[in-house]
Every structure is written in C-alpha cells, then in structure tokens.
N, C-alpha and C positions, 0 to 999 in steps of 0.2 A: 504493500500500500504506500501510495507517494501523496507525502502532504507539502507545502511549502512552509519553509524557516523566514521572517522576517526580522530585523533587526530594529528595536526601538533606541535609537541613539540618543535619545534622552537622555537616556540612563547608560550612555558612556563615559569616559573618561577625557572630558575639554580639555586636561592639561596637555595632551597628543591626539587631538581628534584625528591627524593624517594618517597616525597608525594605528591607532582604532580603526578605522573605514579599512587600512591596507589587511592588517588581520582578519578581519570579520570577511574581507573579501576573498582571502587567498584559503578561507579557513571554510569555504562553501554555504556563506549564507546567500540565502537567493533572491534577498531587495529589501533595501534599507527604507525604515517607516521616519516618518520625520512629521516629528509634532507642532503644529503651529499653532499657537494659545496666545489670547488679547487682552486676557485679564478680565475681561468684561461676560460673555460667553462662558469660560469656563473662570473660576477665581484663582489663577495662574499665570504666569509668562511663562513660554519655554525654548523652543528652538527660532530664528529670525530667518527670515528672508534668505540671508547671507548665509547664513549656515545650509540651508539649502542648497543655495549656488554654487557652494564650495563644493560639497557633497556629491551634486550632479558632474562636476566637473575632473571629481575623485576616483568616482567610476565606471564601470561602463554597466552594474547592475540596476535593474529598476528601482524607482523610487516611490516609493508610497506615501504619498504627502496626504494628512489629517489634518484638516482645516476645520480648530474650532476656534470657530471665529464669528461675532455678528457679520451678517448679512454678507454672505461672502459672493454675491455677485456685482457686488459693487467694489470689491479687490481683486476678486479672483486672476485676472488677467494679470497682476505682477508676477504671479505664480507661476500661469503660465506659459509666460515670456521667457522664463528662465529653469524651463524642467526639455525634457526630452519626447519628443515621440512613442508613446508607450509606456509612458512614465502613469501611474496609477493619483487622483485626486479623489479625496473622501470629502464629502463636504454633510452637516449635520442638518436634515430635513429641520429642526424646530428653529435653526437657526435666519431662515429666510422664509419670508412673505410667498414667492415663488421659487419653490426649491426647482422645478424643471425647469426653468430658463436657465438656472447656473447649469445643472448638469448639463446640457445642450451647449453652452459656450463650453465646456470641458471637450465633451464630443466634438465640435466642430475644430480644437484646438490640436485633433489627435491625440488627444491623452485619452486613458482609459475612466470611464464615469464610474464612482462610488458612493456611498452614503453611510454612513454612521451610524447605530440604534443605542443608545443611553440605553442603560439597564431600566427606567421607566417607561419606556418608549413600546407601546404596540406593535405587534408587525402588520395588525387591521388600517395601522395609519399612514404606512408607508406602502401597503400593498398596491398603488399603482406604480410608485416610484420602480417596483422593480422589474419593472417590464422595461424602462430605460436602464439600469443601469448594470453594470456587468461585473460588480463584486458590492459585495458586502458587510462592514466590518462591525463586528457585532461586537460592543462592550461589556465586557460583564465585572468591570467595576463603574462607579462613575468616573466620568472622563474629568482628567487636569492635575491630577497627579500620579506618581509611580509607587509601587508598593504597597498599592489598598487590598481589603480581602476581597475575596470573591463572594458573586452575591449570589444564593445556591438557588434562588427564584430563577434568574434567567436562560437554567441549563432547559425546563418547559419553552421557554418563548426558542429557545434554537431547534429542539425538537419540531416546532410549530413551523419555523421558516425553513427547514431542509425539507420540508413533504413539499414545497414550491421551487426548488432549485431547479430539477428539469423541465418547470412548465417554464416558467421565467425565465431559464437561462443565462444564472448570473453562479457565483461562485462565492461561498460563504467562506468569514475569516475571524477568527478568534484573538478579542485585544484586552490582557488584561488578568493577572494574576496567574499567566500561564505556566502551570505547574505539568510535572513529569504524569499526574493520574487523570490531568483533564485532556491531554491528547491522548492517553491510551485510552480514553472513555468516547473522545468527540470524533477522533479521526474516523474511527469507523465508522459512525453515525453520518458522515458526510462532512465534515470540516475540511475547508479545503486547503487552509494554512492557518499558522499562530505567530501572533507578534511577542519576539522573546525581552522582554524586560529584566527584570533583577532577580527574579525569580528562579532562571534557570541560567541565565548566561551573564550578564554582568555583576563583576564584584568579587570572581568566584576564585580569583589567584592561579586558572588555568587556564592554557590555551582556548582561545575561543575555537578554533580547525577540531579540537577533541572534543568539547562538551557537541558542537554541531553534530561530528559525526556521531555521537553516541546518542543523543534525540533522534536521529537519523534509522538509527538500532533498533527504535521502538516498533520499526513497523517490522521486523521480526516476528514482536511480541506480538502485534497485533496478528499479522498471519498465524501463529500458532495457539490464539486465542488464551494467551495469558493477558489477562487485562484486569484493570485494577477497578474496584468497583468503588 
C-alpha cells in the first residue's frame, strides 16, 4: 500500500532551513507543506511568503501550500506568482464569502485546487466544493499550531468523506497529530497521504532519510494486517 509522506516545515529547524529542505529531500519525503497563518484566521503567525519562495526554489519536490488566511482570494495570486506548476494550494472554505472563485483562480493558475476541513467543519458543507477540487486536507486538530492532540470525533467525519473519494475524485490527506497508529489505522481506510509534524519526524535527533523510510515500512504492516487499533 503506497501512501504519500509530506513534510510540515513549521516545525523545522530555521536555524539551517537549506539543510532541512536538503535532508528531508534527499531522505524521500514526497512535498513539502508550508503553512501560511495571518494571525487573524487562525491566532498565529507562521511561515511568510519568503519562506515559501525560498523553499520552491530549494526544490524540485511539490509544494503544498495551506492558506489560513482571511479571504484568500483577495491574496491568493502572490502565492501564486511564486509556486510552481503542480504545486498543490489549500485554501479554508469558512475562510471566504466565495470559496469557488478562489479555487478557480488556483485552477486557472495550474496549480492543483485544495480545501481544508477544521475538525468543526461538516463534510454536508463542503460537499459541492469537492467536485472542484482535487485533494483534501483534513484536520484533525484545530488549525495554527503544532503539537495539539488529536481530536478522536473526527476519525467518523473521515470515514464519512472517503465513501465520496471515487465519486468526486479528489484525494484525501491527513494534517495533524500524525502518529505511527493513525496511518496504520487510516491508510487503509483510504488516506491518501499524512503531513509529518513533530510527532513523528521532527525533533527526533535522527536522520530524517531513516524515520521516512521506516513510516514507509508501515505499509508492510499494513499488507500483512498487523494494524494497531
């Protein structure tokens, strides 16, 4: 079973961000998540602009840029101006008045259209959004900081949006207290990737290339039905 590894560079280490992005890259992560916070939206600041652009320019893996941001169709084009063709944008439906106008400039822009769901957040209130859009990221702490617990109500609402995956055809992604028992639990349920935060990858005094491939291991476990419940 093949899931994708993203990298939450939030919660990397600024004092060498070039070789942060160089390890995490050489080490088989498959697209760097980059958090963009206004303070307002969520009650946080975290990654800027710049840091982005550095970031796009750092490598040649996708980028999955998280815009929590008010009304992000009245920015969004600084974004992106400065990401890549195929480069992934999430933007948070409670966040804008008309959330399909922004996802349609993402679309038009070549990047890939995404949307965010707050552990509050219905899937009854986004369900037309996902017939536009082509991933998913589903939070299951609240968004704007690193290191929160999980919130065990919204493993039901993921159950609820993988029974629409193939009709909608979009691709579901896990943000958010990603632990070693919740992809041996989700992957198989249909998760189609996890953003690794602090939980499993940063912080941990080891090669980021070994913890990767050893989450990587998991789907081992998962073909031989060792799974942690």
């Amino acid at each position: 079973m093949n899931f994708e590894l993203t990298a939450s560079l939030m919660c990397a280490n600024y004092g060498n961000l070039e070789r942060e992005v160089q390890e995490l890259d050489e080490g088989g992560i498959d697209s760097f998540h980059i958090d963009i916070m206004d303070g307002r939206f969520v009650p946080n600041f975290a990654m800027s602009l710049n840091d982005m652009k550095y970031i796009a320019g750092a490598t040649k893996k996708p980028l999955d840029v998280h815009l929590m941001i008010e009304h992000p169709n009245n920015r969004v084009e600084i974004f992106l101006n400065n990401l890549r063709r195929g480069d992934t944008v999430y933007i948070h439906p409670e966040a804008e008045y008309h959330p399909s106008t922004t996802l349609q400039k993402i679309i038009n822009a070549g990047m890939v259209p995404g949307i965010a769901i707050n552990p509050g957040t219905s899937i009854e209130t986004v369900y037309e959004m996902l017939r536009i859009v082509r991933k998913v990221l589903v939070m299951t702490v609240n968004p704007g900081n690193a290191g929160q617990m999980y919130m065990p109500y919204v493993g039901k609402k993921i159950d609820k949006l993988l029974l629409l995956k193939e009709e909608m055809g979009f691709k579901a992604y896990w943000d958010g207290a990603c632990s070693a028992d919740k992809i041996l639990k989700f992957a198989p349920k249909g998760i189609d990737g996890f953003v690794l935060g602090t939980t499993l990858l940063f912080g941990k005094n080891r090669p980021y290339g070994e913890i990767i491939q050893e989450i990587h291991n998991y789907s081992d476990a998962i073909e031989c039905g060792n799974l942690w419940n």
